[in-house]
C-alpha positions as CSV (number, residue, x, y, z in Angstrom):
1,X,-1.7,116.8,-6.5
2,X,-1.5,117.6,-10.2
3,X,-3.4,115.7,-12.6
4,X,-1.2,113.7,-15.7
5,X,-1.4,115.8,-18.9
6,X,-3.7,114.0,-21.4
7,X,-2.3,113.8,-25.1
8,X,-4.5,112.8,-28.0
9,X,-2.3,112.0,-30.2
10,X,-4.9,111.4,-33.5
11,X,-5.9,114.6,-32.8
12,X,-2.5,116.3,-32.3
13,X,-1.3,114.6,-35.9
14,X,-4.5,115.8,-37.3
15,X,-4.4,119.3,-36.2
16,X,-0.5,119.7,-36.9
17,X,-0.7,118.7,-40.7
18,X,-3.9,120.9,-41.2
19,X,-1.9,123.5,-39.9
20,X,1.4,122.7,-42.4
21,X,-0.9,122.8,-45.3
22,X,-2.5,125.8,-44.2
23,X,1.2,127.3,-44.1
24,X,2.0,126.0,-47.0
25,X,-0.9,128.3,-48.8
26,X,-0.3,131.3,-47.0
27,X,-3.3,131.2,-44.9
28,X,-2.0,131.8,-41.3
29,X,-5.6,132.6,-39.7
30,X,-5.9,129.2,-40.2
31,X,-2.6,127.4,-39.5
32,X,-2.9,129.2,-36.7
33,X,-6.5,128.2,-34.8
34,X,-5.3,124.3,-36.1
35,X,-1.8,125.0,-34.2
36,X,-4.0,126.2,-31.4
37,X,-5.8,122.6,-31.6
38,X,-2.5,120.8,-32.2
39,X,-1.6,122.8,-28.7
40,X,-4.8,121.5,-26.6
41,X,-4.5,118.0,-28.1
42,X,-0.7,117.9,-26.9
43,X,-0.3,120.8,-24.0
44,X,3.6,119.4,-24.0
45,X,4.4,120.0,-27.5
46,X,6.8,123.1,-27.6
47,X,7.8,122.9,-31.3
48,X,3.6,123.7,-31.8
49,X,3.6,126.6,-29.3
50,X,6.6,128.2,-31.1
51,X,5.3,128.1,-34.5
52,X,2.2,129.9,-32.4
53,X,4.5,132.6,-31.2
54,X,6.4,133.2,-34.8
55,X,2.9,133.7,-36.9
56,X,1.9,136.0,-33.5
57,X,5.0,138.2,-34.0
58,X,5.3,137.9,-37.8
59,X,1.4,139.4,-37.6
60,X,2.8,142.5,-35.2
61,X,0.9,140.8,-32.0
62,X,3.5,141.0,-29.3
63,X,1.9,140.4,-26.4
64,X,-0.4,136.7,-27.6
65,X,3.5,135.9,-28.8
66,X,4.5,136.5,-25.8
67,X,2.0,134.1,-24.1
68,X,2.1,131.3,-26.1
69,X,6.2,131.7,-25.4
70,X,5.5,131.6,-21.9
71,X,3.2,128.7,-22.0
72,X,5.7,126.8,-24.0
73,X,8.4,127.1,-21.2
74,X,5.8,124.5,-19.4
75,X,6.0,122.3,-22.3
76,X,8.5,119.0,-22.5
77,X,12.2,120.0,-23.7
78,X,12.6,116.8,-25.7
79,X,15.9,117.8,-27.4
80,X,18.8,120.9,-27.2
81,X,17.3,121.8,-30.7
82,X,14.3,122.8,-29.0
83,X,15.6,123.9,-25.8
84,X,17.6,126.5,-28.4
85,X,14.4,127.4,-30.3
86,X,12.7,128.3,-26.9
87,X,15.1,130.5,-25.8
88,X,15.8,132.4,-29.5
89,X,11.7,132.8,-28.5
90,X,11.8,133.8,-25.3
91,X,14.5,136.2,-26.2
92,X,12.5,137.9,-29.1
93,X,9.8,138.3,-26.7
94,X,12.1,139.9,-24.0
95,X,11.9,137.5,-21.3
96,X,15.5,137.4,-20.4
97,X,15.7,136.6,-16.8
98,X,14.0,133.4,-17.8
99,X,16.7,132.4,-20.8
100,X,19.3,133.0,-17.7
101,X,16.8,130.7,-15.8
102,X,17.2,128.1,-18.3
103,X,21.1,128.0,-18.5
104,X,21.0,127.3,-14.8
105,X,18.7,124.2,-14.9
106,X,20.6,123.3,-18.0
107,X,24.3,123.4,-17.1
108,X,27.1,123.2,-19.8
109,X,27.4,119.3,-18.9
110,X,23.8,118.1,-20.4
111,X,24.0,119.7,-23.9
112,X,24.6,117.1,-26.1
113,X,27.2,119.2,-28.8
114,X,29.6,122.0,-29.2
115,X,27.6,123.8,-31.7
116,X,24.8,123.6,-29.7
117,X,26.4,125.1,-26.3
118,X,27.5,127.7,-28.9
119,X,24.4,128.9,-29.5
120,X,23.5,129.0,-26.2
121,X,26.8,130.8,-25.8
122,X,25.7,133.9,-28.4
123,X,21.9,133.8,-26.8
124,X,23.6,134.4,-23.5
125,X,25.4,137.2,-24.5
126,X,23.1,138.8,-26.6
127,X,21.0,139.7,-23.4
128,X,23.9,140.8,-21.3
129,X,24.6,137.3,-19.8
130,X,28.3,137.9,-20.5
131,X,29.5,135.2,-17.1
132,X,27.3,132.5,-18.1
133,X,27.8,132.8,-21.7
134,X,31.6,132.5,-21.3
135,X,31.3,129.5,-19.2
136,X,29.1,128.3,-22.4
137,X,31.0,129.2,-24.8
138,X,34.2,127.5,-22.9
139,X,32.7,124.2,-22.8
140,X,31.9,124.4,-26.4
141,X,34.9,124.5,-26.7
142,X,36.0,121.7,-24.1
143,X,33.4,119.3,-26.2
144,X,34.9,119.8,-29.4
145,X,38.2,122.4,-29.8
146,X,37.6,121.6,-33.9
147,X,34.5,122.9,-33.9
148,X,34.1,126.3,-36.2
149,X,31.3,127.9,-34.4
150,X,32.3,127.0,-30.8
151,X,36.0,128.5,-31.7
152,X,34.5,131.6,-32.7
153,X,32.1,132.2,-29.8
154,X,34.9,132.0,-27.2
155,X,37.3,134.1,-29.3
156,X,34.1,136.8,-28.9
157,X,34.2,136.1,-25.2
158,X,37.9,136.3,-25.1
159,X,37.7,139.9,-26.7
160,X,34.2,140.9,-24.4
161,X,37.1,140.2,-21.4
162,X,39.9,141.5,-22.4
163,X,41.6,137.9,-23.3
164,X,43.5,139.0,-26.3
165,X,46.3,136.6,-26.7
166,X,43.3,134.0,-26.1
167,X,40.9,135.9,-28.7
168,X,43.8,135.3,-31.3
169,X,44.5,131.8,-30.6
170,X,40.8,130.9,-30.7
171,X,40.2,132.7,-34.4
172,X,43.7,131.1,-35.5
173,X,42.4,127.9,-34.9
174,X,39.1,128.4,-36.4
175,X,40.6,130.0,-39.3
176,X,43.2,126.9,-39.8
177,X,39.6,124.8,-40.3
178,X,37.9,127.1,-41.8
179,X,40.2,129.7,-44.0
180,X,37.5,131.7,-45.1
181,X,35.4,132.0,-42.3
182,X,33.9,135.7,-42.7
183,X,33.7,136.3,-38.7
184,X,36.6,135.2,-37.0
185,X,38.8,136.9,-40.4
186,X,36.6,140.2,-38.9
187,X,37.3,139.2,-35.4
188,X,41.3,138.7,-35.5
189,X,41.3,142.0,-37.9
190,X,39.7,143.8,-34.6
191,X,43.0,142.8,-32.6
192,X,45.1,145.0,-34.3
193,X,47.7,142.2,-34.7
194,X,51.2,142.4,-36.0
195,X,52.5,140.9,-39.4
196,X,49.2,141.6,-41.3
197,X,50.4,139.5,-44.8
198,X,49.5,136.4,-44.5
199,X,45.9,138.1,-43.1
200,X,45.5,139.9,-45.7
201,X,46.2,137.4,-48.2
202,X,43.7,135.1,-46.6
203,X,40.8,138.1,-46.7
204,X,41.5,138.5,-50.5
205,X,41.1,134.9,-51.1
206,X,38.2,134.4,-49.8
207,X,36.7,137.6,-51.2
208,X,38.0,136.2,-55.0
209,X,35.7,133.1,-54.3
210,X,32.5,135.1,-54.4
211,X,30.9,134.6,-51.3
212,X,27.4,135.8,-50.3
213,X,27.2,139.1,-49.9
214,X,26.4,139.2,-46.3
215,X,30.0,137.3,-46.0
216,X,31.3,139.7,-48.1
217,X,30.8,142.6,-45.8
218,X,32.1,140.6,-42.9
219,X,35.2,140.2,-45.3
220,X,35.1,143.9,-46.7
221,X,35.2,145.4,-43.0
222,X,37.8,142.8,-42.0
223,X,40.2,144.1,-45.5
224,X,39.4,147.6,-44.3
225,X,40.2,147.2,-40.5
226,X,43.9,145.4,-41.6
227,X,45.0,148.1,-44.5
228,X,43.8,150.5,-41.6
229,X,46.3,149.6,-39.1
230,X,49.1,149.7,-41.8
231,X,48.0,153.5,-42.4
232,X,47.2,152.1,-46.3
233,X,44.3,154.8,-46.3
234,X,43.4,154.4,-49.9
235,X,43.4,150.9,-50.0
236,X,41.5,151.1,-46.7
237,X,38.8,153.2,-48.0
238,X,38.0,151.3,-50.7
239,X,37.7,148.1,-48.7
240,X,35.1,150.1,-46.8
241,X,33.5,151.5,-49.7
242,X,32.7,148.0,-50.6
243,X,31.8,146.6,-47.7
244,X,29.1,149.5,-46.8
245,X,27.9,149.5,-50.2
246,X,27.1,145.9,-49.9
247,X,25.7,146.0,-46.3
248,X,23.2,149.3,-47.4
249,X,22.3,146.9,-50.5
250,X,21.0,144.3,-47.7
251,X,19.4,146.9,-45.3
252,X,16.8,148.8,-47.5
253,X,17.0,151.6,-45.5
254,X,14.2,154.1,-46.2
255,X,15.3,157.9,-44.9
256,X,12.2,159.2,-45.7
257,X,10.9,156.4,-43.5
258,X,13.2,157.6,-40.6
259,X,12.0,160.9,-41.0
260,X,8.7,160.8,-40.4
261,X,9.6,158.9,-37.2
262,X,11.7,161.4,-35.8
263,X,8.9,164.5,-36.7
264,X,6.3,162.1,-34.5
265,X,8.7,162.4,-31.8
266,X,9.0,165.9,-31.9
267,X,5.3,166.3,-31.0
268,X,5.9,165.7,-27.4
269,X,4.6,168.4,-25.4
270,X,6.1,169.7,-22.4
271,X,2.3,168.5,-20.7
272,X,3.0,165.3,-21.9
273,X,6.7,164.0,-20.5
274,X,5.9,166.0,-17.0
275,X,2.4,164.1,-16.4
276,X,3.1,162.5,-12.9
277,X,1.9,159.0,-14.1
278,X,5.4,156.8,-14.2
279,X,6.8,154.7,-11.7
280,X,9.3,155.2,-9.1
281,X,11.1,152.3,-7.2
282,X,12.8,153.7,-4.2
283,X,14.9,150.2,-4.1
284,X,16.3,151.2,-8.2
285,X,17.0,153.9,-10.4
286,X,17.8,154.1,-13.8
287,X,20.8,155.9,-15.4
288,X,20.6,155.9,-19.5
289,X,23.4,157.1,-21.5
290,X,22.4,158.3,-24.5
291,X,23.8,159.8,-28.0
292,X,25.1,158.6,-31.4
293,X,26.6,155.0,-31.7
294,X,30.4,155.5,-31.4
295,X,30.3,159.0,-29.2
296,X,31.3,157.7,-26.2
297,X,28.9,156.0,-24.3
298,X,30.9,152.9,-23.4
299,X,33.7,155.2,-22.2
300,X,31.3,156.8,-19.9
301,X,29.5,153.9,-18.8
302,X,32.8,152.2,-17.7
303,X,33.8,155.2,-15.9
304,X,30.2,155.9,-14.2
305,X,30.1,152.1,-13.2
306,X,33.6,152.3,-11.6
307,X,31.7,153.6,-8.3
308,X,31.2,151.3,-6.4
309,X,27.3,152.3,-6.1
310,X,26.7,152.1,-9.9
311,X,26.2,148.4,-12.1
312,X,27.3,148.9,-15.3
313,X,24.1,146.9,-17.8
314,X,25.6,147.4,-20.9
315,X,23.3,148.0,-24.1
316,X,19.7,146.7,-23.2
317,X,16.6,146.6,-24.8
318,X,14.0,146.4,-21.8
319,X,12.8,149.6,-22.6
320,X,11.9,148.4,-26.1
321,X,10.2,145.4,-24.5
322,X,8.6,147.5,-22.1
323,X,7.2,149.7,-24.9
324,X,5.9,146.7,-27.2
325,X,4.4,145.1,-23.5
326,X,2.5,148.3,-23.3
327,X,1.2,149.0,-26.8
328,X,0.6,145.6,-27.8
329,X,2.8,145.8,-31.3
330,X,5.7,144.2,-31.5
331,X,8.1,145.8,-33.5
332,X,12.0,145.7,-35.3
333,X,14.2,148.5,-33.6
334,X,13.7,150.8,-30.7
335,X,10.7,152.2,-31.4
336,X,7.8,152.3,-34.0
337,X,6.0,155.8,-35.6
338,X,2.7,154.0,-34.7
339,X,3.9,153.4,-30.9
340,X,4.6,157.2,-30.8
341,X,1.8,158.3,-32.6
342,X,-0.5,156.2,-29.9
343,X,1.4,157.2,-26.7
344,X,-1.7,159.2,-25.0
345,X,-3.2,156.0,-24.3
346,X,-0.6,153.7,-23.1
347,X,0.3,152.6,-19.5
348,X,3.3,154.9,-18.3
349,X,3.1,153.1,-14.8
350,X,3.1,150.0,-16.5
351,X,6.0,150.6,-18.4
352,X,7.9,152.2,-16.1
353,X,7.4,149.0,-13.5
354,X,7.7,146.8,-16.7
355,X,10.9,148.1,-17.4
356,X,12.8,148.0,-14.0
357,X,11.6,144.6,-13.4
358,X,13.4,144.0,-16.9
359,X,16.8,145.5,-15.2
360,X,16.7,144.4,-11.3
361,X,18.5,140.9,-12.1
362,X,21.3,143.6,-13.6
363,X,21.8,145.8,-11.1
364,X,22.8,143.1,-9.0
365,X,21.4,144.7,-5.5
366,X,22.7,148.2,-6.3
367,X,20.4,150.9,-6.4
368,X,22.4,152.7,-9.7
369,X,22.0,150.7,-13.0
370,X,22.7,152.2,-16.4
371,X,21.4,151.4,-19.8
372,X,23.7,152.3,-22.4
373,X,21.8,151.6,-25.3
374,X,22.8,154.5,-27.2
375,X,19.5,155.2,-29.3
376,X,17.6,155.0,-26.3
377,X,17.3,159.2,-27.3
378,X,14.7,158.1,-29.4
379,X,12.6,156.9,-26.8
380,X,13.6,159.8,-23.9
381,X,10.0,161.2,-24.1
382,X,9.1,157.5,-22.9
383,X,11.5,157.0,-20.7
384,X,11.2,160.6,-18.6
385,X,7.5,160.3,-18.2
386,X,7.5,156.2,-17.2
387,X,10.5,156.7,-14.9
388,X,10.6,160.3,-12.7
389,X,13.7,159.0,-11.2
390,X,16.2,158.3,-14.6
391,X,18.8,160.3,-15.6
392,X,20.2,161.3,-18.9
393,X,23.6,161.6,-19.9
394,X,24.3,162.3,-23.0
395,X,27.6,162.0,-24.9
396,X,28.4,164.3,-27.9
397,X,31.3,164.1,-30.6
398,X,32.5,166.2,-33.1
399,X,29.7,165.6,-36.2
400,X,32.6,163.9,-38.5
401,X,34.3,161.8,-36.1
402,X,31.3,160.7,-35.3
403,X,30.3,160.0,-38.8
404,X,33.6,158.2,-39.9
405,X,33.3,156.4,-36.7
406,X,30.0,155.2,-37.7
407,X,31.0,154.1,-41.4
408,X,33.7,152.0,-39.8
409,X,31.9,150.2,-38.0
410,X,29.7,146.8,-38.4
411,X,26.1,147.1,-36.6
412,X,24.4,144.4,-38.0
413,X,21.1,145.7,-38.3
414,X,21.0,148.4,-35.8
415,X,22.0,151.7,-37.6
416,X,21.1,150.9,-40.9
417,X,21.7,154.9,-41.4
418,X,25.4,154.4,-40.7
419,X,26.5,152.7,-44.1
420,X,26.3,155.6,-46.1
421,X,27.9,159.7,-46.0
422,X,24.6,161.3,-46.8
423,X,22.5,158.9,-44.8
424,X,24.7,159.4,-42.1
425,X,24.6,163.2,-42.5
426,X,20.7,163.7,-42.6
427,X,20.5,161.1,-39.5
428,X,22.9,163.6,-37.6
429,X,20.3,166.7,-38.6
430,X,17.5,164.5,-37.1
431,X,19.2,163.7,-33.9
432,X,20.4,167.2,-33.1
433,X,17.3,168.5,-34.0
434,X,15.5,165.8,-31.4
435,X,18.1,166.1,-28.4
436,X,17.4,170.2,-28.5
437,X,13.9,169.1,-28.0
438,X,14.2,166.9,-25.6
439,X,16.4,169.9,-23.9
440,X,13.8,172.4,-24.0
441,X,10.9,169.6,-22.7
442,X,13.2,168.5,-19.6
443,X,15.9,171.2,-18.3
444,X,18.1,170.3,-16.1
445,X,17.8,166.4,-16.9
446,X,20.0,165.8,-19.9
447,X,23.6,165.9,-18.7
448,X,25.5,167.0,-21.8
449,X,29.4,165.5,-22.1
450,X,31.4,166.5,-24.5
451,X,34.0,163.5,-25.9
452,X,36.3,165.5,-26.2
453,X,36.5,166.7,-22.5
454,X,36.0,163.3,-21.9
455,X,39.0,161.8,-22.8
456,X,41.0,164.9,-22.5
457,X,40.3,165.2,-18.2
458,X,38.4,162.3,-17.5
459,X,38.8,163.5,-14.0
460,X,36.4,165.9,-14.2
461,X,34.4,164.0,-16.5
462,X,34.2,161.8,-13.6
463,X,33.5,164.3,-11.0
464,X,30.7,165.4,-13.3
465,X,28.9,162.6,-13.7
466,X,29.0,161.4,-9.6
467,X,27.9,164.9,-8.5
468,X,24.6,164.5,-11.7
469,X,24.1,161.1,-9.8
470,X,23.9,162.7,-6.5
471,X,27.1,160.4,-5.8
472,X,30.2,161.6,-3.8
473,X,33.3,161.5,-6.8
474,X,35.8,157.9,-6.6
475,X,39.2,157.8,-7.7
476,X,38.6,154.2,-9.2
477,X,36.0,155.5,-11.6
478,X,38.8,156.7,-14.0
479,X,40.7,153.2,-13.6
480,X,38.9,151.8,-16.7
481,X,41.7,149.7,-18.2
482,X,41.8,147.5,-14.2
483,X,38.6,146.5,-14.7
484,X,37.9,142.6,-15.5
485,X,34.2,142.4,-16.4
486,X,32.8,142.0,-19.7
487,X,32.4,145.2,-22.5
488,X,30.3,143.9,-24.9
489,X,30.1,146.7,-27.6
490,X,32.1,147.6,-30.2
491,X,34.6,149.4,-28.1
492,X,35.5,146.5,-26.3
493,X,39.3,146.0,-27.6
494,X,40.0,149.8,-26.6
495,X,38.1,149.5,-23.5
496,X,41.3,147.5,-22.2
497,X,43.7,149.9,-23.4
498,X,42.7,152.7,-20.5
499,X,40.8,156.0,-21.8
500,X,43.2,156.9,-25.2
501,X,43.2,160.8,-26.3
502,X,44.2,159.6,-30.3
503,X,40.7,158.6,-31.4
504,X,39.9,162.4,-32.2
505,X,40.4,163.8,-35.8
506,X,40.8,160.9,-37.3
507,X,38.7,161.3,-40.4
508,X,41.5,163.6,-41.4
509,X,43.5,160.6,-43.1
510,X,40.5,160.2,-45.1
511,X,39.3,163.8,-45.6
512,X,39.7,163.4,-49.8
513,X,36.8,160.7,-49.8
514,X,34.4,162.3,-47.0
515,X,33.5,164.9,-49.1
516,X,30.5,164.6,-49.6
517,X,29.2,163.9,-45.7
518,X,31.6,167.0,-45.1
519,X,29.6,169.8,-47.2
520,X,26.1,167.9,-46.1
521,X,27.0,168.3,-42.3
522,X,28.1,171.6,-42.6
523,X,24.8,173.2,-43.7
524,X,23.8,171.7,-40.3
525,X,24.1,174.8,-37.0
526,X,26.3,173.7,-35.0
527,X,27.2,171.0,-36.8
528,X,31.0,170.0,-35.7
């Protein structure tokens, strides 16, 4: 029988406003060995735990962080407020499968608000939750159908499944609260609606009132995507202008940094990614598709994951997790220049068995999965070495395409490269530089797939990439646009459209301003 947690509760006070004051004047050494105290006078006390966890992680210590976020989930859940701060924890720390835990034990039904199940809702989906966060995001809804936030996180669940008519309703209603609502304008100008006026109007009214600038680029994309569609190229571009501009300004993107992360990773040694010390699962096998953002890797995904032996995981970051598990550093993005420059000494085992423990609750029983986090190149020395068994297909597009593709597009904070024509271009000469690398380290395990021919006979695209997946070819695979699960990337509204041939040479209605990514790409070989 367990024994009754003991709480000193002089001692807990004690210890918690030592460690506020300690904040307070910057000394986190401290505030953290009197949260540490705060933790063994109250063992319950999640809030403490969690303030543990964000000076670990601020500090670079991912794997303490990761413990005390463990140790919290044992703690008492006295309120949604900190039921939500748990998971955004056990999120950052990559414990997934126990966020998806969570929402089972607590159902839609016990959260006390809409706002509340909304962010649940987003937390959900984030990790590739997309069933559970729509049934979250629905009751939001249910709860309260005025509320802002809730409106907006089913109208993203309505686009993620192909509910378009739905997605539209949901964003009109939030923008009849909420007029200048920077997402759900950015959302409804991603339907590609009719009648664009009154849209338009709205956008421009809410850009006059000066937002802050990280509403502005929500607005500036939105303008952009709506002139777009009505073939107003001018006024188009310089909606985008703006609106990348302003997101760059945010960013503080350092190239030079991004440079010396990609010559790291061009030390990998042929000894290196064939040492025989990964893991293999015979019950699981990894399939990454890999390239730029916006080449095609959600085409191919959908049409691998149309056999009926493949799951379909969507963009996932267990590899990440597995990495910071392994080296102990916990770190913004895929990877870090000092992970790479200490890979001799990390556990390849580890993260290889790490890793597909990370993705088994995806692959629902099937022994395929993919991972279709697009920069995942980065990492492909990792990956080969820690997993014998994955595959690498990798999508390529024409170089300015590619690069419009990218400037059109909203990442948040994931390509900070992509907001900018001479960013964009030097970012191209790194990767093609990297992938011919990673081509003469591994023959014959990089599956190259052109766009082009990927859209143009996606019939043998398919046949392609069955046979590289030692996988007998399906009809279905191809039948992209009957599919009802969830495509949670930034292709999601042409995902339901079936595989379109019009996406290529597109930058050609906006040749006169791409001039200067144009004559940077094309002192690149091979370039186009």
């Amino acid at each position: 029988m367990s024994q009754p947690i003991r709480i000193d509760e002089a001692a807990f006070r004690k210890h918690s406003r030592r460690a506020e004051t300690y904040l307070a004047q910057g000394l986190r050494h401290d505030a953290l060995a009197s949260l540490a105290a705060a933790a063994q006078a109250n063992p319950d006390d999640i809030p403490t735990r969690l303030k543990m966890v964000d000076l670990h992680l601020a500090a670079g210590r991912h794997n303490p962080g990761r413990d005390e976020a463990l140790r919290a989930t044992s703690g008492f859940v006295s309120s949604p407020r900190v039921a939500l701060d748990l998971v955004e924890r056990l999120f950052a720390v990559g414990e997934n499968r126990l966020v998806v835990e969570i929402a089972r034990q607590l159902q839609p039904g016990m959260w006390d608000s809409a706002k509340s199940l909304a962010e649940m809702a987003r937390h959900l989906t984030l990790l590739g939750a997309h069933d559970a966060a729509d049934v979250f995001a629905t009751a939001a809804v249910r709860k309260d159908g005025a509320n802002p936030p809730a409106l907006f996180m089913l109208a993203t669940m309505d686009v993620f499944y192909g509910r378009m008519e739905a997605a539209a309703e949901h964003c009109d209603r939030c923008l009849a609260i909420l007029p200048t609502d920077p997402n759900s304008n950015w959302l409804m100008s991603r339907l590609r609606l009719p009648d664009a006026g009154p849209r338009i109007d709205r956008i421009k009214s809410a850009l006059a009132a000066s937002p802050p600038a990280d509403d502005q680029v929500w607005l500036w994309y939105a303008l952009h995507n709506e002139l777009h569609e009505l073939r107003d190229y001018e006024g188009s571009w310089q909606a985008l202008s703006k609106g990348c501009a302003t997101k760059r300004a945010l960013l503080g993107y350092d190239p030079a940094k991004e440079a010396r992360v990609y010559d790291a990773l061009r030390g990998w040694t042929a000894d290196e990614i064939t040492r025989q010390d990964g893991h293999v699962d015979p019950a699981l096998a990894p399939v990454f598709v890999i390239g730029l953002h916006r080449s095609g890797t959600t085409l191919a995904e959908r049409i691998l994951s149309g056999h009926p032996a493949v799951k379909g995981a969507g963009e996932t970051y267990e590899l990440t997790t597995a990495l910071r598990r392994a080296s102990g550093r916990h770190f913004r993005g895929v990877n870090s220049l000092e992970v790479i420059q200490e890979r001799a000494g990390l556990d390849y085992a580890g993260i290889g068995r790490n890793y597909l423990e990370g993705m088994r609750w995806r692959a629902g029983g099937k022994h395929l999965v993919t991972d279709k986090l697009p920069s995942n190149y980065l990492n492909l020395g990792f990956i080969a070495r820690a997993l014998p068994q994955a595959r690498f297909v990798h999508l390529r597009r024409n170089a300015i395409d590619v690069g419009l593709s990218n400037l059109r597009t909203l990442f948040n904070e994931a390509c900070p490269y992509s907001y900018d024509q001479l960013d964009f271009a030097e970012h191209h000469g790194h990767y093609r530089a990297l992938m011919a690398h990673w081509h003469e380290l591994l023959p014959g395990r990089i599956l190259d797939l052109d766009y082009d021919d990927l859209v143009g006979d996606p019939e043998q695209s398919a046949r392609k990439l069955a046979a590289f997946c030692g996988l007998e070819h399906d009809p279905a695979m191809v039948r992209i646009e009957e599919r009802k699960d969830a495509v949670a990337t930034a292709s999601s509204v042409m995902m339901r459209e079936g595989i379109r041939k019009d996406r290529g040479g597109l930058w050609q209605a906006y040749a006169q301003w791409l001039g200067p990514m144009i004559e940077r790409l094309s002192g690149i070989p091979g370039y186009s």
